[in-house]
C-alpha positions as CSV (number, residue, x, y, z in Angstrom):
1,X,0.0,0.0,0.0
2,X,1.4,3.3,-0.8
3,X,2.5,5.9,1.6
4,X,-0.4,8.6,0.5
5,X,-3.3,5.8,0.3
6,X,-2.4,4.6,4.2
7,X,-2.6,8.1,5.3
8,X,-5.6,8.8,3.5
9,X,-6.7,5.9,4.9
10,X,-6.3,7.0,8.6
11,X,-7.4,10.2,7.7
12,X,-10.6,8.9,6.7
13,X,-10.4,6.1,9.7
14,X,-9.6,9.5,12.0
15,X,-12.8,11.5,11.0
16,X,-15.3,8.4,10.8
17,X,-14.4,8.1,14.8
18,X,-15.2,12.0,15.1
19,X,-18.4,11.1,13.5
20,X,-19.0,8.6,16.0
21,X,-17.6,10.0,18.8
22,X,-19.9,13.7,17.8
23,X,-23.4,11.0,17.1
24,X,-23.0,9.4,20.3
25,X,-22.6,12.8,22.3
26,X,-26.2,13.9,20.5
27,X,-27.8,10.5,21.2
28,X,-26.7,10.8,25.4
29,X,-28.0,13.8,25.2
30,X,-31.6,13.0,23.8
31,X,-31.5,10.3,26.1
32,X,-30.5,12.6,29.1
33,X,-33.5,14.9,27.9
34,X,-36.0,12.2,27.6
35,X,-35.1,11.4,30.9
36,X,-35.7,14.6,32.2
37,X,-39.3,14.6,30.2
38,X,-40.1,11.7,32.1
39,X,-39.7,13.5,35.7
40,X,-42.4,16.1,34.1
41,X,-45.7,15.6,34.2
42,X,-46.8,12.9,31.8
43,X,-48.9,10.2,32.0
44,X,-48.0,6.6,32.9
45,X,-47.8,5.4,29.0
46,X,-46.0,8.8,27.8
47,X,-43.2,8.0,30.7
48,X,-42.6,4.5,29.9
49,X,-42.5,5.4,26.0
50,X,-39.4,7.9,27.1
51,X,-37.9,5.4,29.3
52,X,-37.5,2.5,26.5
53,X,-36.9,5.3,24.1
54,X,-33.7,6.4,26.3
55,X,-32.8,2.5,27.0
56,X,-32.7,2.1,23.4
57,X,-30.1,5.1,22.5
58,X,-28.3,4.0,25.8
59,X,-28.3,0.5,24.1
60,X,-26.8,1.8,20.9
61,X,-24.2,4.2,22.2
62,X,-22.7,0.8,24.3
63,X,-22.6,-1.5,21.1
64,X,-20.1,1.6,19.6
65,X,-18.0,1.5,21.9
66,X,-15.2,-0.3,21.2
67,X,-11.5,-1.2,20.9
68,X,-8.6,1.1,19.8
69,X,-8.5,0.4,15.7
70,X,-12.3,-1.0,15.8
71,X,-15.5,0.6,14.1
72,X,-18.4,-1.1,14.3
73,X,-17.1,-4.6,16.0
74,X,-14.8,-5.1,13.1
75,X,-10.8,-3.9,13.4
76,X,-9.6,-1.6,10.7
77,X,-6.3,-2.9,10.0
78,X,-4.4,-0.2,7.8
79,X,-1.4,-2.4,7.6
80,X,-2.5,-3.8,4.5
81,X,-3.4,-7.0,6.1
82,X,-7.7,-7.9,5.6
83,X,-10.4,-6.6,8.5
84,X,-12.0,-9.1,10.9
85,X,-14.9,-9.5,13.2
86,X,-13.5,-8.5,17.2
87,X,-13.8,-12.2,18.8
């Protein structure tokens, strides 16, 4: 692999984890607020709706979260070697 295709590479690798890192600030954050809408007055169903709601982002802001060098469960190896599933 040439020199300028790996650091485009990690470029790109670089600014898809910013991208991450940025979406899973927003989604803690509508989770925080939904939180906060359930402390309000709502009723019973409304409450419970915002609580799964927030469980849900909370779910999908822990499955990103990974390793050093992994997106998505699967390593980004810019070595030139071939990406695998994290086992």
């Amino acid at each position: 692999m040439s020199q300028k295709t790996e650091e485009e590479l990690r470029h790109a690798l670089g600014n898809a984890k910013a991208e991450t890192e940025a979406l899973k600030s927003m989604l803690s954050k509508a989770a925080d607020r939904l939180e906060e809408v359930v402390e309000a007055d709502c009723s019973e169903t409304e409450q419970q709706k915002a609580l799964a709601t927030a469980r849900r982002l909370r779910v999908a802001i822990s499955r990103t979260d990974g390793a050093d060098g992994q997106v998505d469960g699967v390593s980004a190896d810019l070595s030139g070697g071939a990406r695998s599933p994290r086992g």
